[in-house]
C-alpha positions in Angstrom: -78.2 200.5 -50.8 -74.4 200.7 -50.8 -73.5 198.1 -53.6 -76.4 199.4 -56.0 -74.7 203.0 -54.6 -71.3 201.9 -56.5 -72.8 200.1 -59.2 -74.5 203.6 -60.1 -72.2 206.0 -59.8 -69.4 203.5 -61.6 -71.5 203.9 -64.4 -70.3 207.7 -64.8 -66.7 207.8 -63.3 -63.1 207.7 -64.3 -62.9 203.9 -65.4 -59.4 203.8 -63.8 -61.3 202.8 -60.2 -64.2 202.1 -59.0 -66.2 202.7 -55.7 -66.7 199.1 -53.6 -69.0 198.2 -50.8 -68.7 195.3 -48.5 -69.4 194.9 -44.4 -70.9 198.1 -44.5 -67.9 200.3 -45.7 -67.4 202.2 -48.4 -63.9 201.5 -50.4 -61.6 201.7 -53.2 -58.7 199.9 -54.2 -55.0 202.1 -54.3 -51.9 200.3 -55.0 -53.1 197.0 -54.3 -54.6 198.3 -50.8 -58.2 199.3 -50.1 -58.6 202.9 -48.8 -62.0 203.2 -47.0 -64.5 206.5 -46.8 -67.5 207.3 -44.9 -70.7 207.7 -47.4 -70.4 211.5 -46.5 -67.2 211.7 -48.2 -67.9 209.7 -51.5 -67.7 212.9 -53.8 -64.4 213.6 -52.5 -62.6 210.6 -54.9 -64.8 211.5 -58.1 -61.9 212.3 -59.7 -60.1 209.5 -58.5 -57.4 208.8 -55.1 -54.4 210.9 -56.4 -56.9 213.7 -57.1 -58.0 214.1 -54.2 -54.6 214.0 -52.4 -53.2 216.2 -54.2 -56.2 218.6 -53.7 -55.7 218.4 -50.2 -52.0 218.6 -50.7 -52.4 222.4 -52.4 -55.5 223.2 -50.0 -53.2 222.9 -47.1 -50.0 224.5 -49.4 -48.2 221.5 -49.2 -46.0 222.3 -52.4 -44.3 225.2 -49.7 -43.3 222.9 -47.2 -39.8 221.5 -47.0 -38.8 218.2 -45.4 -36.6 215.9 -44.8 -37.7 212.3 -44.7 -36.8 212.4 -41.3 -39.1 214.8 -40.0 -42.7 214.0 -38.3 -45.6 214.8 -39.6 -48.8 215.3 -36.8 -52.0 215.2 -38.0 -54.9 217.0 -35.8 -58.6 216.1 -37.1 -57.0 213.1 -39.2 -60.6 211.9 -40.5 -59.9 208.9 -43.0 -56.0 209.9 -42.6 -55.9 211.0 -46.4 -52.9 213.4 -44.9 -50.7 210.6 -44.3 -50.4 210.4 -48.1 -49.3 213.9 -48.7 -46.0 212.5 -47.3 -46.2 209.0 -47.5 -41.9 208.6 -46.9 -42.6 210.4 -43.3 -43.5 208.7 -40.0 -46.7 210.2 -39.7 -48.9 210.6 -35.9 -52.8 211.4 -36.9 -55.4 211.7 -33.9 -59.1 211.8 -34.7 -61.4 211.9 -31.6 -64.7 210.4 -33.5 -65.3 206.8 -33.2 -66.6 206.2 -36.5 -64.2 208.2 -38.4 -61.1 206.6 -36.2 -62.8 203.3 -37.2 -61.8 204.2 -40.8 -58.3 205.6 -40.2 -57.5 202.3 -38.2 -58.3 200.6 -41.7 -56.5 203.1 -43.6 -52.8 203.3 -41.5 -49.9 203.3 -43.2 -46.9 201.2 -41.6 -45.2 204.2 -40.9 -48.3 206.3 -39.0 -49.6 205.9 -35.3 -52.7 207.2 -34.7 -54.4 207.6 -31.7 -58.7 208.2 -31.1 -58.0 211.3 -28.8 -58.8 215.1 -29.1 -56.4 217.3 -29.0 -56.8 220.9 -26.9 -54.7 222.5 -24.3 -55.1 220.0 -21.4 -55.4 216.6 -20.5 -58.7 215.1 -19.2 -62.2 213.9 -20.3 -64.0 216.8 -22.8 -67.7 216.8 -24.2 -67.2 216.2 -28.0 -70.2 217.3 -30.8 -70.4 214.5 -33.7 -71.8 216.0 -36.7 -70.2 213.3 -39.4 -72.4 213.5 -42.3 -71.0 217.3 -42.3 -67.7 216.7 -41.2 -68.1 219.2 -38.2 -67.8 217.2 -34.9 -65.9 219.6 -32.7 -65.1 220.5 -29.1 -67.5 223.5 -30.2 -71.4 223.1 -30.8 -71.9 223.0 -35.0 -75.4 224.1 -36.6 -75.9 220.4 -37.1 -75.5 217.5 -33.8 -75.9 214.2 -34.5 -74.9 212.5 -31.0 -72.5 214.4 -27.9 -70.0 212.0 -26.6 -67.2 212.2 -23.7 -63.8 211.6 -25.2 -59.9 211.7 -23.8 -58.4 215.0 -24.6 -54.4 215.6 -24.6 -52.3 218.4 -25.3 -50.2 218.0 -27.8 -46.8 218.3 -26.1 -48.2 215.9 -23.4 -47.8 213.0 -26.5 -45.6 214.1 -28.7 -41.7 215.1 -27.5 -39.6 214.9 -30.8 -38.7 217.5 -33.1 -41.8 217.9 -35.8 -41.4 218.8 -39.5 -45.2 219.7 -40.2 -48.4 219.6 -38.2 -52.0 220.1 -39.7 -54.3 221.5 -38.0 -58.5 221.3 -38.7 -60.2 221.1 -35.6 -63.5 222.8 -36.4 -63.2 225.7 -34.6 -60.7 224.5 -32.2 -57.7 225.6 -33.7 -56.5 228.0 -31.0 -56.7 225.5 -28.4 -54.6 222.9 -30.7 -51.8 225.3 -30.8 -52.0 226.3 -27.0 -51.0 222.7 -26.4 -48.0 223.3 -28.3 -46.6 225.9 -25.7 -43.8 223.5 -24.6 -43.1 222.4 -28.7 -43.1 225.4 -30.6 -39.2 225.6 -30.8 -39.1 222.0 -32.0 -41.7 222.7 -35.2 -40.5 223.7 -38.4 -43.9 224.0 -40.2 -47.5 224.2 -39.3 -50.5 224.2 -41.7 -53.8 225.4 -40.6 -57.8 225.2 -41.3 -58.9 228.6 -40.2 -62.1 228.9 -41.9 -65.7 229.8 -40.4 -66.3 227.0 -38.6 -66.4 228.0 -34.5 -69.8 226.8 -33.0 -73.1 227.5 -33.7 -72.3 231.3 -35.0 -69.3 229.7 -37.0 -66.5 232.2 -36.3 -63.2 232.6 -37.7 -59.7 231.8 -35.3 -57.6 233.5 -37.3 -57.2 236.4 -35.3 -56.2 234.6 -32.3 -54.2 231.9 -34.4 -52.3 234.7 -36.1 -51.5 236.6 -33.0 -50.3 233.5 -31.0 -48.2 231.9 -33.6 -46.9 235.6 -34.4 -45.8 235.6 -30.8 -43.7 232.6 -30.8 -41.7 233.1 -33.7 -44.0 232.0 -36.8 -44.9 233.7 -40.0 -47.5 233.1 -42.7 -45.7 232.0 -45.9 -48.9 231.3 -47.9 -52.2 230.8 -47.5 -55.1 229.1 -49.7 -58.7 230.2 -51.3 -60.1 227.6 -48.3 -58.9 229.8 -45.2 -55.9 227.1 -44.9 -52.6 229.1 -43.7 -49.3 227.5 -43.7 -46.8 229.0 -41.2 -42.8 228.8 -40.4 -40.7 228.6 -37.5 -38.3 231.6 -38.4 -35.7 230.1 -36.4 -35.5 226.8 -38.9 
């Protein structure tokens, strides 16, 4: 199924790449390295690898950020870890709580990236965890659509992380308030954080903006632009 997949869809794509299948993974060859992709996410590289980065890159208004090539970048709800190569001269920490999907950002690390299969919310402990892959939708937070429910590790953030940060990223299906209220102890240390706040909360899919806004309002951040997808970007006025 996968390999006459590729063979079919090569047929009408850019010629510059091609989709690959072997041992049950879907790939594609970038610089000489294979970067791997869940079925689900196939139509994301139609238009080819740099496409789609820097797709994501404007979605998440990358273009407004700057950094030094010093500066962290952290990486909440990593999937596949495409984020790494919005900054690929940054040391780069990604978590992703999902098995599967933390089976292909293993694959994918860069040299200079850590990543870690862990959820991130505002404690440390064991949490019940939704996977809704095919969707993208696994969350701390019941989606529509369930697919198994899983224990998995949960950290704050400023249990794991104690340096100064240039940019975190933030899409944790509905959890993006919690995210941030594990940052309590790190907000004077960020310069930059970039946010999914789009309907995506449980079962009723509600927005966090409200509560996002209000709490990073609180300690010093304002919105400097925000995206048609619901993605904000936020600085640390005292940078």
């Amino acid at each position: 199924m996968g390999k006459n997949y590729c063979k079919f869809m090569n047929l009408f794509l850019n010629k510059e790449f091609k989709y690959e299948f072997k041992d049950h993974r879907y790939y594609m060859v970038v610089n000489n390295k294979k970067f791997y992709f869940l079925r689900s996410r196939v139509d994301l590289y139609h238009l080819g690898f740099d496409a789609r980065i820097k797709g994501l890159s404007n979605s998440y208004n990358c273009d407004f950020v700057e950094l030094s090539e010093d500066e962290l970048i952290v990486d909440v709800g990593a999937n596949a870890g495409e984020f790494q190569f919005c900054f690929p001269k940054n040391n780069y920490i990604g978590f992703e709580p999902s098995p599967l999907d933390y089976e292909i950002l293993e694959l994918n690390r860069l040299t200079s990236s850590s990543i870690y299969n862990t959820c991130i919310s505002d404690f440390d402990g064991v949490v019940k965890f939704y996977i809704s892959t095919e969707s993208s939708d696994s969350s701390i937070y019941q989606p529509l659509k369930v697919e198994q429910v899983i224990d998995v590790q949960v950290s704050r953030i400023d249990t794991l992380v104690k340096q100064k940060i240039g940019l975190i990223k933030i899409d944790a299906e509905g959890a993006e308030f919690e995210v941030l209220k594990g940052c309590d102890k790190l907000f004077e240390k960020i310069h930059y954080i970039t946010v999914d706040l789009g309907f995506e909360k449980g079962i009723t899919e509600d927005s966090t903006f409200p509560e996002v806004l209000n709490l990073l309002y609180g300690v010093g951040f304002t919105v400097i632009k925000n995206s048609p997808g619901n993605r904000f970007l936020f600085v640390n006025n005292n940078f």
